[in-house]
C-alpha positions as CSV (number, residue, x, y, z in Angstrom):
1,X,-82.5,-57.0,38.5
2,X,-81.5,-54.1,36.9
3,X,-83.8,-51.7,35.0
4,X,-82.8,-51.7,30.9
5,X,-86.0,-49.0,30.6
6,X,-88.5,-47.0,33.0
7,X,-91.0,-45.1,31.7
8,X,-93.5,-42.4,34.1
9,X,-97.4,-41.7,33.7
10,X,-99.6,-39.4,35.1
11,X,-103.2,-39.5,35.3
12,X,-105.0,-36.4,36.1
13,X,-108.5,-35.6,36.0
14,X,-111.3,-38.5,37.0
15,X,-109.5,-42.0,36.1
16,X,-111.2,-43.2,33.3
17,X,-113.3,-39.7,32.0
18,X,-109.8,-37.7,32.3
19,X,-105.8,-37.9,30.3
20,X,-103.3,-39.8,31.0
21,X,-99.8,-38.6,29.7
22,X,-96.1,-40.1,29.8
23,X,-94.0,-37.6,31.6
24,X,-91.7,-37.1,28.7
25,X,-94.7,-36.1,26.8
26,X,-94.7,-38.3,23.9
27,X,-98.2,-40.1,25.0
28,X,-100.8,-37.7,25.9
29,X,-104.6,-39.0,25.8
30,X,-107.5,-38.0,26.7
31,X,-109.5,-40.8,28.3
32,X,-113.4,-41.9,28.3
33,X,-115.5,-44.2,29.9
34,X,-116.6,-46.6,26.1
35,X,-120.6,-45.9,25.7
36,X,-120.8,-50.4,26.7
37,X,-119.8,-49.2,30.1
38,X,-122.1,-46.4,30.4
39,X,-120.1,-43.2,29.5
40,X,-119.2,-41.0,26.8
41,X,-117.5,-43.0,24.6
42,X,-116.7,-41.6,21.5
43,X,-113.4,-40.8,19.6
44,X,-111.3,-41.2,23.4
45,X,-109.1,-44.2,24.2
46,X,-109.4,-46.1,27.3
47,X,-107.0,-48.2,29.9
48,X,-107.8,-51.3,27.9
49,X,-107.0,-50.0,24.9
50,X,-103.9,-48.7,26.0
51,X,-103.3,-52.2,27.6
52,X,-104.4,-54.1,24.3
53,X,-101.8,-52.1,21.9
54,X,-98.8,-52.4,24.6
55,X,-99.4,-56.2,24.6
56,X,-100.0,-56.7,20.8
57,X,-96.5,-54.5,20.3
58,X,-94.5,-56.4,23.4
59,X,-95.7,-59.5,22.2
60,X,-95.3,-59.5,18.4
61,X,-91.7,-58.0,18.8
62,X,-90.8,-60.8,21.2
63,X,-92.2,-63.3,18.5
64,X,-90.3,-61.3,15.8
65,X,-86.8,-62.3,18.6
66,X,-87.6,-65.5,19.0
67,X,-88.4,-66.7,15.5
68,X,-85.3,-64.9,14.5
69,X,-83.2,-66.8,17.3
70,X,-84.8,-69.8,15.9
71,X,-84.0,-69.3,12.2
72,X,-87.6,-68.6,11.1
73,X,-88.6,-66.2,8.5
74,X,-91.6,-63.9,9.6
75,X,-92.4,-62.0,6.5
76,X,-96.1,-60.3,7.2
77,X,-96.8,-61.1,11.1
78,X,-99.2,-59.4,12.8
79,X,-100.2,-59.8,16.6
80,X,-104.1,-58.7,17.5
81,X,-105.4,-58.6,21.4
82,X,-107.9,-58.3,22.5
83,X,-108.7,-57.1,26.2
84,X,-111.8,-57.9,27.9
85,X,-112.7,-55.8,31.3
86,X,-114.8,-58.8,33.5
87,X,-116.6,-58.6,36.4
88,X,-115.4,-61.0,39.4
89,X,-118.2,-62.7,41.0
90,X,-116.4,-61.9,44.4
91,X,-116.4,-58.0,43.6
92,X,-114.2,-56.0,41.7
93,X,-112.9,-56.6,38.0
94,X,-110.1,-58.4,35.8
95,X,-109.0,-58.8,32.7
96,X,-109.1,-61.7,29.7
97,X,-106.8,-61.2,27.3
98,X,-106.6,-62.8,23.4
99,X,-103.7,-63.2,21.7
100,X,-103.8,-64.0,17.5
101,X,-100.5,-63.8,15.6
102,X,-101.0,-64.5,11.9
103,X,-98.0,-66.0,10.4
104,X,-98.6,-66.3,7.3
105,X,-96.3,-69.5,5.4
106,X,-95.3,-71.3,8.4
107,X,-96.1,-74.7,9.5
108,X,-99.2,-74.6,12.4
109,X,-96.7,-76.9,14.5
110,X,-94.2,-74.0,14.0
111,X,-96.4,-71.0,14.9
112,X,-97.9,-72.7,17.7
113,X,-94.1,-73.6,18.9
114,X,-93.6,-69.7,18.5
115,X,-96.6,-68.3,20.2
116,X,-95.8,-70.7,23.7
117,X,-91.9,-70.1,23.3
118,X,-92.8,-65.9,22.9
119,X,-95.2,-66.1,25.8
120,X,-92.5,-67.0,27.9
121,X,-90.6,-64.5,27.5
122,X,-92.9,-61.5,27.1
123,X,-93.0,-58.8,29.7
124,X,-96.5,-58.3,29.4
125,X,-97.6,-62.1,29.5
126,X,-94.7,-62.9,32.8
127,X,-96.5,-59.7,34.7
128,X,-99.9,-61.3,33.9
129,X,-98.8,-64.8,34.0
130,X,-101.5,-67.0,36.8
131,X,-103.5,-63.2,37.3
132,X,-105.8,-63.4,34.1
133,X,-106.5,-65.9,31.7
134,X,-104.5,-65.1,28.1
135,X,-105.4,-67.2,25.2
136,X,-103.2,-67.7,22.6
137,X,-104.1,-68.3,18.8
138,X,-101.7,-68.7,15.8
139,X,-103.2,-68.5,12.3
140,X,-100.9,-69.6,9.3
141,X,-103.6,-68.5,6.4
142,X,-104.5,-65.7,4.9
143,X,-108.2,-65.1,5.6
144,X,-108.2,-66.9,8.7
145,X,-108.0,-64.3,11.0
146,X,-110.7,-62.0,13.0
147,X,-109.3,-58.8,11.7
């Protein structure tokens, strides 16, 4: 395979109380441990934040591809997902990840078809693919959605 993008980070500091930064310099946070885990918390991101917003964007632009491949008009989509840091009873941690696309107008059959056909092809869901459990939820109705 060849590479059609590669990015570089850098952490520096202690992990998850220190920065992270792309080498080009566009991303550049500083990084804290959230207050449920123990630490600071506060107004700093964390890895599964950073992990939450890269899937949400990957995801909802592959959905954006696909319905458009497919002749389906997505007028006011959003993707939300959420990222849940788990303890594994055999030591050591994992992720759960939930995926809601609201697609407002379409037919449940339709955005259901979507979500399945997108997470197939999404970077983010083939890296994570049989490693953590991802959920996938498609809401067609305003007001239906957890945020």
């Amino acid at each position: 395979m060849s590479a059609l993008y590669t990015t570089e980070a850098l952490s520096t500091g202690d992990g998850r109380n220190g920065e992270v930064r792309s080498l080009d310099g566009v991303l550049d946070e500083v990084l804290a441990v959230p207050k449920e885990m123990g630490g600071p918390g506060g107004d700093k991101t964390n890895p599964e934040q950073l992990f939450a917003a890269g899937y949400a964007a990957c995801f909802h632009n592959g959905l954006r591809l696909i319905a458009r491949g497919q002749g389906v008009e997505l007028s006011a989509s959003t993707v939300q997902s959420k990222v849940s840091l788990l303890a594994r009873e055999a030591g050591g941690f994992t992720l759960a990840v939930s995926l809601t696309a609201h697609l407002p107008g379409l037919e449940q059959s339709t955005a259901d078809q979507l979500m399945k056909a997108t997470h197939e092809v999404c970077p983010y869901s083939n890296a994570t693919r049989g490693n953590i459990e991802v959920t996938l939820t498609a809401t067609v109705q305003y007001g239906t959605s957890d945020g």
